[in-house]
C-alpha positions as CSV (number, residue, x, y, z in Angstrom):
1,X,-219.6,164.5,-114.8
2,X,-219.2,168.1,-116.3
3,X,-221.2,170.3,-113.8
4,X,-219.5,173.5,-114.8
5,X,-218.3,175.4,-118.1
6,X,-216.3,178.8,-118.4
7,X,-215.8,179.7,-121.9
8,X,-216.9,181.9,-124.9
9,X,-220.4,180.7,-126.7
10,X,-220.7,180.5,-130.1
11,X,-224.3,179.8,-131.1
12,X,-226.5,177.4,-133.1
13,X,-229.3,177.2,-134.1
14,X,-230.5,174.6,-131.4
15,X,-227.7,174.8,-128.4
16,X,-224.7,176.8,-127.7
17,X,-221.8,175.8,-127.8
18,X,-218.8,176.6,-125.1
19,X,-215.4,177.0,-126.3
20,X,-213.3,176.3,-123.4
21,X,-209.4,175.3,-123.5
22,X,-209.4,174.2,-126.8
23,X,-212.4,171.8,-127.0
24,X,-216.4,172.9,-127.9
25,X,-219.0,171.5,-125.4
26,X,-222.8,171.5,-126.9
27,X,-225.0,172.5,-124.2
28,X,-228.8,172.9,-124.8
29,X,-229.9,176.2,-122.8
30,X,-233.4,178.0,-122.5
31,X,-234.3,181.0,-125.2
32,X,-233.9,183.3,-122.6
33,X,-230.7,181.7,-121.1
34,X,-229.0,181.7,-125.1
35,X,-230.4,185.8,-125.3
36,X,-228.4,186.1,-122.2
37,X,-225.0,184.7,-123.2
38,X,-222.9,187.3,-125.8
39,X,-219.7,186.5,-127.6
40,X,-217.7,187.4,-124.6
41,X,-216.6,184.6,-121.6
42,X,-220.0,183.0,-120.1
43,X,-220.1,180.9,-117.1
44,X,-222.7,177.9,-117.3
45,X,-223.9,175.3,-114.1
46,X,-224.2,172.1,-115.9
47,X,-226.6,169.3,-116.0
48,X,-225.1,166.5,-117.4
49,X,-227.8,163.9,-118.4
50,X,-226.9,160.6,-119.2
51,X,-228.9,158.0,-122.0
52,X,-228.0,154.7,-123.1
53,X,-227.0,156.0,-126.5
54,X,-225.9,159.8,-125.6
55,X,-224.5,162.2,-123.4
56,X,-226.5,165.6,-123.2
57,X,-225.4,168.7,-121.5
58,X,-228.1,171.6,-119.9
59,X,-227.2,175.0,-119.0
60,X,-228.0,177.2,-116.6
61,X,-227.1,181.0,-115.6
62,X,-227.4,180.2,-111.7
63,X,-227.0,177.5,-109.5
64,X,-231.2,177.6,-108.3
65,X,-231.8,177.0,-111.7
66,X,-229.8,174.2,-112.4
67,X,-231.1,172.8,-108.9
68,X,-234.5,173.1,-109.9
69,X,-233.8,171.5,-113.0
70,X,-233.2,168.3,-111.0
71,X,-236.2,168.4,-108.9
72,X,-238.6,168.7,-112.2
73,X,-236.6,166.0,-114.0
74,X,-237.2,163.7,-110.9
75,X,-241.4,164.1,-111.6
76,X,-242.3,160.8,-113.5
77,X,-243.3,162.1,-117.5
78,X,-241.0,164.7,-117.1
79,X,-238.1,164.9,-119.7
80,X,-234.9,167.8,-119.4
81,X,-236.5,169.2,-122.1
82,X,-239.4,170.2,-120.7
83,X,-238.0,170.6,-116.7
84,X,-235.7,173.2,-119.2
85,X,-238.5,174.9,-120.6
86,X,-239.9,175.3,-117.0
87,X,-237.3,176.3,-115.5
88,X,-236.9,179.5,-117.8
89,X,-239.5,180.8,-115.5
90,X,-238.9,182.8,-112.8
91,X,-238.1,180.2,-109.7
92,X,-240.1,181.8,-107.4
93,X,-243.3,181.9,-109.2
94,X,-242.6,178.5,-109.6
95,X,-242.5,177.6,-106.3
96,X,-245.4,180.4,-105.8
97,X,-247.3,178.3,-108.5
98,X,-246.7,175.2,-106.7
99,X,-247.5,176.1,-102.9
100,X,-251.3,177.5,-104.5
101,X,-252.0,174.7,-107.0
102,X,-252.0,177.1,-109.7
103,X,-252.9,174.1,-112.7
104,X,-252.7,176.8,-115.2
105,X,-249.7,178.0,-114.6
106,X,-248.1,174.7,-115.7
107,X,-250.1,173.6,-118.1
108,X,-249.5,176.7,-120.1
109,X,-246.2,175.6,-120.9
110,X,-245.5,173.9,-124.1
111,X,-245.8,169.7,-123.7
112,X,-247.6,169.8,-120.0
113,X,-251.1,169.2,-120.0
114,X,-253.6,169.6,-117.0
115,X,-252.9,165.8,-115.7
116,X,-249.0,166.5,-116.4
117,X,-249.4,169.7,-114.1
118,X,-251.3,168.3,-111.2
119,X,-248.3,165.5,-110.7
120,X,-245.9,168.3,-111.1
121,X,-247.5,170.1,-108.4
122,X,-248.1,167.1,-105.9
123,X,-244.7,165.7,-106.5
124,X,-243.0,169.3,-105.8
125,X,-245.2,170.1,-102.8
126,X,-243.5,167.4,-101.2
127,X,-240.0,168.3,-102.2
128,X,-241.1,171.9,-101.4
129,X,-238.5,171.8,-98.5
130,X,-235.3,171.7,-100.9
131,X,-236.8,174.3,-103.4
132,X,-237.3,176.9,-100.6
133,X,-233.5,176.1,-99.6
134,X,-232.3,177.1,-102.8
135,X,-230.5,180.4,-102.8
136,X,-233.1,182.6,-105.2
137,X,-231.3,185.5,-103.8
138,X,-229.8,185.7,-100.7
139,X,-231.7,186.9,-97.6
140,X,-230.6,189.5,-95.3
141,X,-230.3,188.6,-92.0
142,X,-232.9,191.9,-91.3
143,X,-235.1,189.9,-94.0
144,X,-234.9,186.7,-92.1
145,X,-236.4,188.2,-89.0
146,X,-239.1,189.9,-90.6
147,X,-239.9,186.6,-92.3
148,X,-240.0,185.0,-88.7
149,X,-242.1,187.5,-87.3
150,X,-244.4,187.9,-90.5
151,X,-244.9,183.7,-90.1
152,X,-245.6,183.8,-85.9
153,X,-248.4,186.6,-86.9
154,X,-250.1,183.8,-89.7
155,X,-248.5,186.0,-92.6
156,X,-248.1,183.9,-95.6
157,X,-244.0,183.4,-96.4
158,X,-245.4,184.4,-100.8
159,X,-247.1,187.2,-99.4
160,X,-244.4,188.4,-97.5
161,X,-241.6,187.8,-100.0
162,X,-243.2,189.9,-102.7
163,X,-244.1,193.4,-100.0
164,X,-240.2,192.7,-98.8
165,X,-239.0,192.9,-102.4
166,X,-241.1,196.2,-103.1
167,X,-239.2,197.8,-100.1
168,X,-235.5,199.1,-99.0
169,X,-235.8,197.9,-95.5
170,X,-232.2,197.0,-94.3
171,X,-230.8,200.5,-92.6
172,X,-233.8,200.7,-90.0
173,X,-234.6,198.9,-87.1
174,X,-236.4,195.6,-86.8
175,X,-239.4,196.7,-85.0
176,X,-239.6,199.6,-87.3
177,X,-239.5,197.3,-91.1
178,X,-241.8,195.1,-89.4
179,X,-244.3,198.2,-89.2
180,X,-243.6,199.8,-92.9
181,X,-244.6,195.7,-94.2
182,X,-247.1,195.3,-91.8
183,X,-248.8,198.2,-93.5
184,X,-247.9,197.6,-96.8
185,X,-249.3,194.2,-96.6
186,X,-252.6,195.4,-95.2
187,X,-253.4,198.0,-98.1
């Protein structure tokens, strides 16, 4: 199994296509993902998927992408080309989307209707476990803590996450960020 490619892309019109050691390896990306990769040397985490009568590549600019992918392909009336149309979204609104039920927020995506989006949700919520261990950006151990306390207090680990990410909090104490996000949250 191919589950990673280094190489220059040259694009068509419906993949890209990695030019590594001499040999061209179609792999179907995301819009986004193709506007990210230039003529220069790209690295690509690769999916590769497996049908009776063909061998498909998907491409992905980070590893919580590409893990991701694999949890939405494992939902029941989801293909990898809609878990890749999905997973063009930002991971954690994703899993934001997912811990509130937020219906809309998946059926709003080409080729998922509202039944499609409530089994996408209930099937995740249980696999929830391995989409908060992805690494979406690693965590400071400073963050970690704050997190901890943030959860003994009741604090909601969404609502937490997004005050943390407005603020530079890893040159003061602990006792001290847990104030500044304490009051952030509150406002």
């Amino acid at each position: 199994m191919i589950g990673y490619l280094q190489g220059i892309p040259i694009h068509t019109k419906n993949a890209v296509i990695i030019l590594t050691g001499g040999v061209g390896y179609q792999v179907e990306v995301g819009a986004q993902t193709k506007n990210h990769l230039q003529e220069k040397e790209v690295s690509l985490f690769i999916y590769t998927h497996v049908k009776e009568d063909r061998l498909e590549l998907f491409g992905f600019l980070s590893l919580a992408q590409k893990e991701l992918f694999e949890l939405l392909i494992g939902v029941s009336g989801i293909g990898p080309k809609t878990a890749l149309e999905i997973t063009e979204r930002d991971p954690d609104r994703i899993i934001q989307a997912v811990q509130n039920s937020e219906v809309v927020f998946f059926s709003s995506i080409p080729r998922i209707g509202k039944k499609l989006a409530q089994k996408i949700i209930l099937e995740l919520k249980s696999k929830l476990g391995s989409l908060k261990e992805l690494s979406l950006g690693p965590r400071s151990a400073q963050e970690n803590d704050i997190f901890a306390t943030l959860e003994a207090l009741g604090y909601e680990e969404t609502e937490i996450a997004s005050t943390i990410s407005e603020l530079q909090l890893d040159d003061i104490p602990l006792e001290e960020a847990v104030k500044v996000v304490l009051k952030k949250i509150s406002k």
